[in-house]
N, C-alpha and C positions, 0 to 999 in steps of 0.2 A: 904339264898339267894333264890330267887322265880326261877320258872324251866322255866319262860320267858328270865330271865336275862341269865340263863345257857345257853340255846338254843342258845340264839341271838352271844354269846361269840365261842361258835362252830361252828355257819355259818361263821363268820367272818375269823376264821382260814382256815374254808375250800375254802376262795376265795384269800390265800395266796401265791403268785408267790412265784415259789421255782426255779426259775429258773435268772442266774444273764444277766444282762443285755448286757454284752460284752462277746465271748469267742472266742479264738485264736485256731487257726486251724494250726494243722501241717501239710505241703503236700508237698512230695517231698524232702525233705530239705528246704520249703520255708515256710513263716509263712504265715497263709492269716487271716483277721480279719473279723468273724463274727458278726455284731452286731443286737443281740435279743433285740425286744423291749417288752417281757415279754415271759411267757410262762406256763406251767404245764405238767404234765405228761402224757408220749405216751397214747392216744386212750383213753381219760377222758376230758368231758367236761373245756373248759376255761369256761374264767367267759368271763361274757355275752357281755363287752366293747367291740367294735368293735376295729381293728387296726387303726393305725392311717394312713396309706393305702393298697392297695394292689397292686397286679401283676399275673401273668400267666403263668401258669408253659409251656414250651416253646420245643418242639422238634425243632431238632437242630444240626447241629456240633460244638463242640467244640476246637478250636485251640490253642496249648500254643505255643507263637511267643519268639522270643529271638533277641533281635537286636544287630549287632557285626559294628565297624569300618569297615572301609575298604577305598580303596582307587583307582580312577578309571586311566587308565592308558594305556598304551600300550604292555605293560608286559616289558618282561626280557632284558635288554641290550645286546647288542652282538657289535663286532666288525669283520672288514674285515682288515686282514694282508696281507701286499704284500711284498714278497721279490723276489728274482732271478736278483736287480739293476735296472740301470736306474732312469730317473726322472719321477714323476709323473705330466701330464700334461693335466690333468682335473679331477675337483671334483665333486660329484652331489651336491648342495644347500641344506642346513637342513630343514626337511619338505619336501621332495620330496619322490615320493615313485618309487622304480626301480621294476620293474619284471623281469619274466624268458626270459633267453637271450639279456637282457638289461645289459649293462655297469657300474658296483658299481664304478670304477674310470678305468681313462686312463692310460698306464704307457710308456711314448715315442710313445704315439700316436696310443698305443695299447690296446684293452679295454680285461680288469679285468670283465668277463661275471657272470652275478647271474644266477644259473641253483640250481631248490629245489630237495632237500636228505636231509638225515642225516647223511651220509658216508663222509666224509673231504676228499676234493681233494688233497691226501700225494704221490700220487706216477704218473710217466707217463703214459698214455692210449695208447696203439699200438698195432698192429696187435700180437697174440701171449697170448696175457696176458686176465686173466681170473677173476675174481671174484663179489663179491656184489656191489662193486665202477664202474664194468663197465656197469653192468644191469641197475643202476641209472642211470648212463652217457645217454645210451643207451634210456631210457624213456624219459629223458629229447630230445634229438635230436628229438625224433616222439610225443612229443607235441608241437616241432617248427616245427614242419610240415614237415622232411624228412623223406626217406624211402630207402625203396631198401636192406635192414636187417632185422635180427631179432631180437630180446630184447629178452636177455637172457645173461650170464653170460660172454661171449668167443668176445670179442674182432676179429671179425673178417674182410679179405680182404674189405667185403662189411661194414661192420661200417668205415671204412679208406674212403672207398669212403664216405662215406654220411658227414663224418667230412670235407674231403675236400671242396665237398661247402658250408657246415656250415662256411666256415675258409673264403673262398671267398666273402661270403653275408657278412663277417664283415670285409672285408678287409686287411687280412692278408695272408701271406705265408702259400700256400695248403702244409701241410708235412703228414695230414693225422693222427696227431699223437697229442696228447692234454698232455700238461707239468701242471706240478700245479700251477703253478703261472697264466697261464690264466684262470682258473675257482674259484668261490668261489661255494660255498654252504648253501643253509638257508630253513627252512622248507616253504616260498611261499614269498610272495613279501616284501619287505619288506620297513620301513618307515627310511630315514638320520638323525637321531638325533644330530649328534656334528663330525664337520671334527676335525680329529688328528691329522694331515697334512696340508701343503700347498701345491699350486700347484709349481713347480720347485723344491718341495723339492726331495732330493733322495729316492730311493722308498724301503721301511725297516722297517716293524714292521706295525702298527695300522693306518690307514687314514682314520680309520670314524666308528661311532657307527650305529646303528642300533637297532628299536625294531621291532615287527611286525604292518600289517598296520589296524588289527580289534581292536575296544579298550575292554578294559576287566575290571573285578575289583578283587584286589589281598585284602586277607582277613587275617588277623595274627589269629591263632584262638586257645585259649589256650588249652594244652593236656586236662584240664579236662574237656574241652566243646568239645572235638573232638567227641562225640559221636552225637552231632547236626547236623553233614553236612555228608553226603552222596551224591557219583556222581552220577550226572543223576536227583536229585530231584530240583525243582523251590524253588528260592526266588524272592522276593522281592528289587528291588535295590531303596532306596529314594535319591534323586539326590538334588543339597545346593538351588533348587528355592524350593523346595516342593512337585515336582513331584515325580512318581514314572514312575519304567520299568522293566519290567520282567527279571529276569536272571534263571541260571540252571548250577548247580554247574559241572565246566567242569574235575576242578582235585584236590585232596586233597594229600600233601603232605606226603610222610614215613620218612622223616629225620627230627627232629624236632630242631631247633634253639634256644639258650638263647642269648641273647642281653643282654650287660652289660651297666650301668651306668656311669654319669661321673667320680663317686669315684671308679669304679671298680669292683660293687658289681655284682650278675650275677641276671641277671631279669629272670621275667616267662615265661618256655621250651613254644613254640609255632609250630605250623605247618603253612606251607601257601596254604589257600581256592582259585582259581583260578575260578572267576563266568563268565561264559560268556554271553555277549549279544548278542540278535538274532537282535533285533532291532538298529541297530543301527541310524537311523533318529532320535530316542528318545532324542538321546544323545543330541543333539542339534551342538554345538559346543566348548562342553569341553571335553577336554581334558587331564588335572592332575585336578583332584578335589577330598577332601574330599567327602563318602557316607556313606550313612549308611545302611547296607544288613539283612533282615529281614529273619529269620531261621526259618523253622515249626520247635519246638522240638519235639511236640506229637501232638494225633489229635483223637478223638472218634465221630465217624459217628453217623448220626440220633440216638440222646439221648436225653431226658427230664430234662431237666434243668430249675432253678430257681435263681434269682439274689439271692448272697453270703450273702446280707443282711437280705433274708428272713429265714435266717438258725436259730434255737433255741438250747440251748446248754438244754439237756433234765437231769433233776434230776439223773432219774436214770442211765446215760451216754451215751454216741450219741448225736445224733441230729435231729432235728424233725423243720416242718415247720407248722404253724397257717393257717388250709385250714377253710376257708371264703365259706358258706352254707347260702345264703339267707342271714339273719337276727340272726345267730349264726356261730361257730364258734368251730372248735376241733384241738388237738392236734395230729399230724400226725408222727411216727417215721420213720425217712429215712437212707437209705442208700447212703453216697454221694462216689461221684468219682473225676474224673478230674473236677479242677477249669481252666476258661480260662474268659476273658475278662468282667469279672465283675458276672459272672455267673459260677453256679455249676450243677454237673452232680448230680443227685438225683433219688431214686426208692424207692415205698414202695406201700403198701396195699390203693388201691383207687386215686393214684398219676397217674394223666392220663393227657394228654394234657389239656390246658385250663385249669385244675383246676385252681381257684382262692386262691390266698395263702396272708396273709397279710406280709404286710411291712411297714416298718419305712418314716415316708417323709424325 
């Protein structure tokens, strides 16, 4: 055999791609699919084809997004009980919204008053009597605009008087002294969702739902994804036209829930994500609607990044990208990081902004 035929049989091997064409990326627990469209080994001349395109290595942030259900709404149900008898003889219309010092229903032509706490009106207010139910009480009367007291814990002469005209501006008997059954309690205004009651019925138990009147969107969010939401951080709320609207995660659930099936089986332990809207003009005019709420999971600031496709699975293991020099071409080893929206985070010796890297069409 002539030492022409030799030679030409060894150039041949040495322009031999050792590098396979597909290769799977594990990241995070997720698979991501790089596909090389040829390659050779780190910092050693390719052969001399050019790619069959290119692209740009890209500074940048990176975001991995996570999109969860959810559901847009008013929040939590509640209800207003009235007891101590009598009929009831007026209800507010569902869809209406009562505030502080406004009447949640009448009872004998006596209004059942909304005043916001969180302390339940369980016992009589009167001179004498002291605690956190009367301090509430007490705020609530000097944001309706009386005076002549202090706010503060003690039920005093002077709180008696200031209830007395309270009592008069709503047309009742001045006694100075407030029972439970004329006040409810609810944390701010609140929306009628469904009478329990009728008007002339006798007054006993539940006459009407209530949620609040800001809308929200509540998020079922599984234990194992609980490490995605954090209160206080923004998402993303997309709404059933297409739109979107900012939210920001108001409260993340500690008691976790399983929902069972119809056969009984128990489904997956969830928390519930509480998103609130600032915006609410956004909303347009709905009301109960499917959403769907977008999560930053992670996020790496100004990094150099390159499309996932331009990634080469390198012989001797790693991975390396094909940087495009003019009218040649070399083999680059990199270090990759975070994947996010079609692109990878990447470092390595001469990997600068702009470099030109090849890629696949």
């Amino acid at each position: 055999m002539s030492d022409d035929t030799v030679g030409a049989r060894r150039r041949r091997r040495a322009r031999t791609l050792v590098v396979s064409g597909v290769a799977l990326l594990t990241v995070g627990g997720g698979t991501a699919a790089a596909f090389g469209f040829g390659g050779a080994t780190a910092d050693k001349p390719a052969d001399s084809t050019m790619p069959p395109g290119t692209d740009r290595v890209t500074r940048t942030t990176l975001t991995e997004t996570a999109d969860l259900d959810g559901t847009l709404g008013y929040g939590s149900v509640a209800s207003v009980n009235v007891e101590g008898g009598g009929r009831i003889t007026w209800l507010p219309a569902p869809g209406s919204t009562v505030e502080r010092g406004k009447a949640t229903c009448k009872v004998d032509e006596k209004p059942v008053v909304l005043l916001y706490g969180a302390v339940p009106m369980y016992r009589t207010l009167a001179p004498g009597v002291t605690g956190n139910d009367v301090e509430q009480f007490e705020r609530n009367l000097v944001a309706l605009g009386y005076q002549g007291f202090t706010v503060d814990k003690d039920f005093s002469s002077s709180t008696a008087a200031a209830v007395k005209s309270w009592q008069e501006d709503l047309g009742l008997t001045q006694t100075g002294t407030v029972t439970p059954e004329a006040v409810v309690y609810a944390p701010g205004p609140v929306r009628v969702t469904e009478r329990k009651a009728e008007v002339g019925a006798p007054a006993g138990g539940p006459v009407l739902t209530y949620t609040g009147t800001t809308r929200q969107v509540s998020v079922d969010v599984e234990l194992a994804k609980r490490g995605l939401v954090k209160t206080g951080a923004g998402v993303t709320v997309k709404l059933p036209d297409g739109s979107t609207v900012a939210g920001k995660v108001a409260s993340v659930g500690r008691v976790a829930e399983t929902s069972t099936d119809s056969d009984g089986k128990s489904d997956t332990a969830t928390v519930e994500v509480i998103v609130a809207i600032a915006d609410q003009k956004k909303l347009g005019s709905l009301e109960e609607s499917p959403v769907t709420v977008t999560f930053v999971a992670s996020q790496r600031k100004d990094v150099l990044t390159v499309p996932i496709l331009a990634l080469l699975a390198l012989a001797e293991g790693g991975y390396g990208v094909q940087v495009v020099e003019g009218s040649s071409t070399r083999i680059v080893a990199v270090e990759i990081g975070m994947f996010a929206g079609g692109r990878v985070e990447v470092s390595g010796d001469g990997i600068t902004a702009d470099t030109v890297v090849g890629v696949p069409k």
